[in-house]
C-alpha positions in Angstrom: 71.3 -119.1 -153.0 70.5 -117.9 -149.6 72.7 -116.9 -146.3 75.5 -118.1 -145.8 76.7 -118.5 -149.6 74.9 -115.1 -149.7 76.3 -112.0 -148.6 75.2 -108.5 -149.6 77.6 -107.2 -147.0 80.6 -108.6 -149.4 80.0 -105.2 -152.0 79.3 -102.4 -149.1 82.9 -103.5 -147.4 84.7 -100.3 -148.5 84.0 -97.4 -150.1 85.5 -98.1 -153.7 83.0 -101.3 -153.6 80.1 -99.0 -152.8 81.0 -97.1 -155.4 81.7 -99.4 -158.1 77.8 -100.9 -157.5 76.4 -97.7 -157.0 73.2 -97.9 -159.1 72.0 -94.4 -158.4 74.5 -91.0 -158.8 74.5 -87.1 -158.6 76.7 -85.2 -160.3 76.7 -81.1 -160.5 75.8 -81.0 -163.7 72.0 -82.4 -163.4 71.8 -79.6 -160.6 69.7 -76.1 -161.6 69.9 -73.2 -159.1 67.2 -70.8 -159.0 68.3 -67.0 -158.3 66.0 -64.0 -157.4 66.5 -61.1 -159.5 65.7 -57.7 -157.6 66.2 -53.6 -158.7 69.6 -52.3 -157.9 72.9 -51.9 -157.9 75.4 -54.3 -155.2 72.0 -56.0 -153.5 72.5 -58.7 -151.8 69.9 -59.3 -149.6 69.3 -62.7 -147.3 65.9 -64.0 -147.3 65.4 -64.2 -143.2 63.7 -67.6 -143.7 66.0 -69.2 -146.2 69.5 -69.1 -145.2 72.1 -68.9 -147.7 69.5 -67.4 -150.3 69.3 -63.8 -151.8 67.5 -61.3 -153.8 70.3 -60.1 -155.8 70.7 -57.3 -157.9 71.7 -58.4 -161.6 75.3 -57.7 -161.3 75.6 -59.7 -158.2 73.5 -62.3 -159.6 75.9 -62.4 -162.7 78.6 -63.1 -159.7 76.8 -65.7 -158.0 76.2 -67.7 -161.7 80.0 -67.5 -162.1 80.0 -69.1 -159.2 77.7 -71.9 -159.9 79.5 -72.0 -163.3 83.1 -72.9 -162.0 81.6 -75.5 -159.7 80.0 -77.6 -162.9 76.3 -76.7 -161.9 74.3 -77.7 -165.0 71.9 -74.1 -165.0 70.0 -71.3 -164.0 66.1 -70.6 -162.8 65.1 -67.0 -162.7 62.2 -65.5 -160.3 61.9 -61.7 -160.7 60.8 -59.1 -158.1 59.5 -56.5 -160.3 60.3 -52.5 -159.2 56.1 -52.1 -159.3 52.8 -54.8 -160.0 49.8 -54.1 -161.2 46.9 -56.3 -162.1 48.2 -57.1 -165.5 51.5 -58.6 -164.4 53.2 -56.0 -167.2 56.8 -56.2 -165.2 56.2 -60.3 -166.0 55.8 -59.4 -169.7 57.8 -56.1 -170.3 60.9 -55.9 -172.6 62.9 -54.0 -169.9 61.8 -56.1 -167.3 63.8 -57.3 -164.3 64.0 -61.1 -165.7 64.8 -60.1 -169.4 67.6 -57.8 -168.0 69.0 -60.5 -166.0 68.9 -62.8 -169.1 70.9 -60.6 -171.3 73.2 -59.8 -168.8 73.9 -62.9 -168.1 74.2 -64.4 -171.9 76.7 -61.0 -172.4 79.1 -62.8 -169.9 81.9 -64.2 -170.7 82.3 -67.9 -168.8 78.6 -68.7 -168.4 78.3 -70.9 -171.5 78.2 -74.2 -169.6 74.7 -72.7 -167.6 71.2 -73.0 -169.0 69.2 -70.1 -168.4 66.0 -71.2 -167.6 63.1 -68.3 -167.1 60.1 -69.2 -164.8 56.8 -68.4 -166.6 54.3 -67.0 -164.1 52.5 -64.0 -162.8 52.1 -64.3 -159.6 55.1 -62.4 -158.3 54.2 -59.2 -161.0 50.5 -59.4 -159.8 49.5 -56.2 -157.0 47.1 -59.6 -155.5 50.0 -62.0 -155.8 47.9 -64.7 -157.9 49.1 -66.7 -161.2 46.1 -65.1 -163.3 44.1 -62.2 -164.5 41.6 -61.8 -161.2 37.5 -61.1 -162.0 35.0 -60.6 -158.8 31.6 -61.2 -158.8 29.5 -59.9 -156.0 32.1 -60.7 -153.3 33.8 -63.7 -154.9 36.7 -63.3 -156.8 37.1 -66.0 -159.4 41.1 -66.4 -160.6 40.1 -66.6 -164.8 41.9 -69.0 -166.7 41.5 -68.1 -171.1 41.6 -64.7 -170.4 45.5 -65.1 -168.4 47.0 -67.4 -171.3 47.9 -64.3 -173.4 49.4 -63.1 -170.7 51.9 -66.0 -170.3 52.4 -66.6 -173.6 53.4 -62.8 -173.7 55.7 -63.1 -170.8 56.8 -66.7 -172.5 57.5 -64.7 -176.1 59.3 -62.0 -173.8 61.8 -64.2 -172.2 62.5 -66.5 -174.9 63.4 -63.4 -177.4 65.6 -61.7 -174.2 68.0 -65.0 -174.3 66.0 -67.4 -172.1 67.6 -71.3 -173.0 64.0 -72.7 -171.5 60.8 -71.6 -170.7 58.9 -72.5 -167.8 55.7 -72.2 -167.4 54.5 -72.6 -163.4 51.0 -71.5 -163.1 48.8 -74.3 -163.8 46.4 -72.8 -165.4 44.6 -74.8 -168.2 45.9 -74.7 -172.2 48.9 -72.4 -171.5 51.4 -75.1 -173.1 49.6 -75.0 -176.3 49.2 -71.1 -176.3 53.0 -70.6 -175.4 54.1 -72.9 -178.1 52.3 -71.3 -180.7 53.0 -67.7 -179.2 56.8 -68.9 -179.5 56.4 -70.3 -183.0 54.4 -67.5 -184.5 57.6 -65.4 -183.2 60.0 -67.3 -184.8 61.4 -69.0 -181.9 60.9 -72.4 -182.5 64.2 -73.7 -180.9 63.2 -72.3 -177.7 62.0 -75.4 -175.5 58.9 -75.6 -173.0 59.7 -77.0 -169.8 56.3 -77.3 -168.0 55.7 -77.5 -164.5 53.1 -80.2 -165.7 52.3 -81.4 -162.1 52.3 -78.7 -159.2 50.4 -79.5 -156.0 49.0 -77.2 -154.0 51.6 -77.7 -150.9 52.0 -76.0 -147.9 55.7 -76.4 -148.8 55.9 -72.9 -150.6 55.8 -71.0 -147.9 59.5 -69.0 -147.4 59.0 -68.7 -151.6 56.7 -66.6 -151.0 58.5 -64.7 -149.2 61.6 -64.8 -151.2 59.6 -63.9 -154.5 57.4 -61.9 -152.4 54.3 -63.5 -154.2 51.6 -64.3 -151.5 48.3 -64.3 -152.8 46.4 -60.8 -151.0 43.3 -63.1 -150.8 42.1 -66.7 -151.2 44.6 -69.2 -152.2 45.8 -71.0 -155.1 43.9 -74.3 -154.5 41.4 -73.8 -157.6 44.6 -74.2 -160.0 47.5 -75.7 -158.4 46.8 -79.5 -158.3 45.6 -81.4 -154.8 48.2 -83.5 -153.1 45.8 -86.6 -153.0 45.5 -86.8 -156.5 48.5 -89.1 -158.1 46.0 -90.2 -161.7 45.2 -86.5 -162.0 48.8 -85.5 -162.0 49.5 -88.4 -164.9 46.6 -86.4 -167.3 48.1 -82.8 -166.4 51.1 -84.6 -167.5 49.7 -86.3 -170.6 47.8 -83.2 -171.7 50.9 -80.7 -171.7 53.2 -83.1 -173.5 50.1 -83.6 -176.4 50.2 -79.6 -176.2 53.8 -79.3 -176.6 56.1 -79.4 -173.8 59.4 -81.0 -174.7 60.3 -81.2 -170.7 58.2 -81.6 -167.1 59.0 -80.3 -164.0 57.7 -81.6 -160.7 57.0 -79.8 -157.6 57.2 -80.0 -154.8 60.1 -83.3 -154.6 60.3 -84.9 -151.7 56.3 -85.3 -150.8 55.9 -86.1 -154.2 58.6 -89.0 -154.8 55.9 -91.3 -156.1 54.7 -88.9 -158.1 57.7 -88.4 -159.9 58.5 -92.2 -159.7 55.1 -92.6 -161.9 56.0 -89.9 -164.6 59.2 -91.5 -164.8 57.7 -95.1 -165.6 55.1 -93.6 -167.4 56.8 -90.9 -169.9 59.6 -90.8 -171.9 60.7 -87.4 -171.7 63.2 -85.4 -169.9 61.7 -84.8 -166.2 63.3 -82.6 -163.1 62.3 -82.0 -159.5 61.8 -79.1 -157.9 63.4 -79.6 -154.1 61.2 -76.2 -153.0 61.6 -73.6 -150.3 60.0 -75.5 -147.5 61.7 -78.5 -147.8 65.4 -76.7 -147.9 64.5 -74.6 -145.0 63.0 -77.4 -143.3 66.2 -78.7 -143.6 68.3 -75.8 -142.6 66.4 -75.6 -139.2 67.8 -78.9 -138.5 71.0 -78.2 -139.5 71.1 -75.2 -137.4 70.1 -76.9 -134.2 72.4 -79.5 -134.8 69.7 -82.5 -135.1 71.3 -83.7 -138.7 74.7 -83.7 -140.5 74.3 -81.0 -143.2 76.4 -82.2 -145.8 75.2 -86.3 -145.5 71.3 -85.2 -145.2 71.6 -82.6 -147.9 73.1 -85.1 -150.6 70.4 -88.1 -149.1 67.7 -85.4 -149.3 68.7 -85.1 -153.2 69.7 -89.1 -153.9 66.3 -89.5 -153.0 64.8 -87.5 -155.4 67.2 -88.4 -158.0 66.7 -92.2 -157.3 62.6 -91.6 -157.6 63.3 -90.6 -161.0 64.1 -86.9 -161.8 66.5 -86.5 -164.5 67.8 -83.2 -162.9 66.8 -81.5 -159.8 66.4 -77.7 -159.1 67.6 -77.2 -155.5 69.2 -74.1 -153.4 71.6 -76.3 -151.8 73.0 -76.5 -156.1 76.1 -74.9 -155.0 76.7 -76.5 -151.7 76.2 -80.0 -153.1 78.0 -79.4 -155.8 81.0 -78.9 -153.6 80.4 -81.9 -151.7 80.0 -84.0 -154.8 83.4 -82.2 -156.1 
């Protein structure tokens, strides 16, 4: 039946029809808000080009998960900015380190049940160069090594899991670190401890304010030779093929929004539980606007994240977790 018998109009008339029809939804829960962990006591320290994000000391991180907690947001991603670096990453790996503490500080509190701690596996913001890996030169080329950094992150993986981490998350791309994490976490007895790998993450330009944020800029070269190439959409469907056959039980993509079909494609292609990651650039792209007054915060902040959600992303880690969970509440 066409126009006049139909009218699509007839279920967008009010705003308890455009709800009842709704096909896609947010909700808090399927929200994960990533925190910075820094040394100290009462920091709480704005990152100048993210508004409305901190490095925060643990007890005021333990504040701001409460926080998230009481609004419904579904969990936690923790970033570490280690007290020193050195070439072996050892504050990404260290008992005592700045991540670990946060984890059992935060699994001590009372209230925080309802958030899954998730723990970021990388190196790059332990490194003194700022790169994912162990770092060889030859004559004047340094070459970013790939077998030789797996027992790094499967140290740093074994590490987390045993502080309290719920997840894992492995973020550095490099090739066969799924498969050495799982068995790292198996041989240690903690089997029950998930993988969520960041199976497809692009090379973007997006990551810029992290950087900043985790303080992780590489001192030299870039990160192209293991983070993925934004052209590549087949390429991203093998990463994600190859770490589900090594054993991730979750993927992660990143970034979201330049990437919707990407996700869209995992989604149709895989059956397994898959977020997006809305990254630094895109909320402080964002934010710029908002400050100048060229969009409505609240209605571009929830379409920014329906978008992502609609593409196909199961949950979504975002900074604007807490602010949309409000607006959703």
């Amino acid at each position: 039946m066409e126009f006049p018998a139909t009218r699509l109009r007839r279920l967008r008339r009010t705003e308890a029809l455009r709800s009842l029809v709704r096909e896609t939804r947010l909700e808090p829960g399927a929200l994960i808000y990533p925190l910075f962990l820094c040394p100290g006591e009462g920091v709480r320290r704005e990152i100048s080009s993210m508004p409305g994000v901190f490095n925060l000391s643990i007890d005021e991180a333990v504040k701001e998960a409460a926080s998230a907690a009481a609004l419904g947001i579904g969990g936690l991603l923790l970033f570490g900015l280690p007290a020193e670096k050195d070439e072996q990453a050892s504050g990404a790996w260290a008992d005592e380190g700045i991540v670990q503490q946060g984890i059992r500080a935060l699994k001590a509190e009372r209230g925080l049940d309802s958030l899954v701690v998730i723990a970021d596996v990388c190196l790059c913001e332990y490194t003194s160069h700022g790169h994912c890996g162990i770092v060889s030169k030859t004559g004047g080329d340094y070459e970013i090594e790939n077998d030789s950094s797996l027992d790094l992150l499967a140290k740093t993986a074994r590490s987390l899991a045993a502080a309290g981490a719920d997840i894992v998350a492995p973020s550095d791309m490099m090739d066969g670190r799924v498969a050495t994490i799982r068995e790292e976490l198996d041989d240690a007895g903690l089997q029950r401890t998930p993988v969520l790998s960041y199976a497809s993450k692009f090379a973007s330009a997006f990551y810029g304010p992290f950087r900043e944020a985790a303080d992780s800029a590489p001192q030299f070269g870039d990160r192209r030779s293991y983070q993925m190439d934004g052209a590549n959409l087949r390429e991203a469907m093998r990463e994600i093929e190859q770490d589900l056959v090594e054993g991730a039980d979750m993927i992660l993509m990143k970034p979201a929004m330049p990437y919707l079909d990407v996700i869209h494609a995992a989604r149709e292609r895989f059956d397994v539980p898959i977020g997006a990651y809305q990254v630094s650039g895109e909320y402080s792209m964002l934010q710029a606007a908002f400050a100048r007054g060229w969009l409505d915060p609240r209605r571009a902040m929830l379409e920014s994240l329906l978008s992502i959600r609609r593409a196909g992303a199961g949950f979504i880690v975002t900074y604007f977790a807490k602010d949309a969970a409000k607006a959703l509440g």
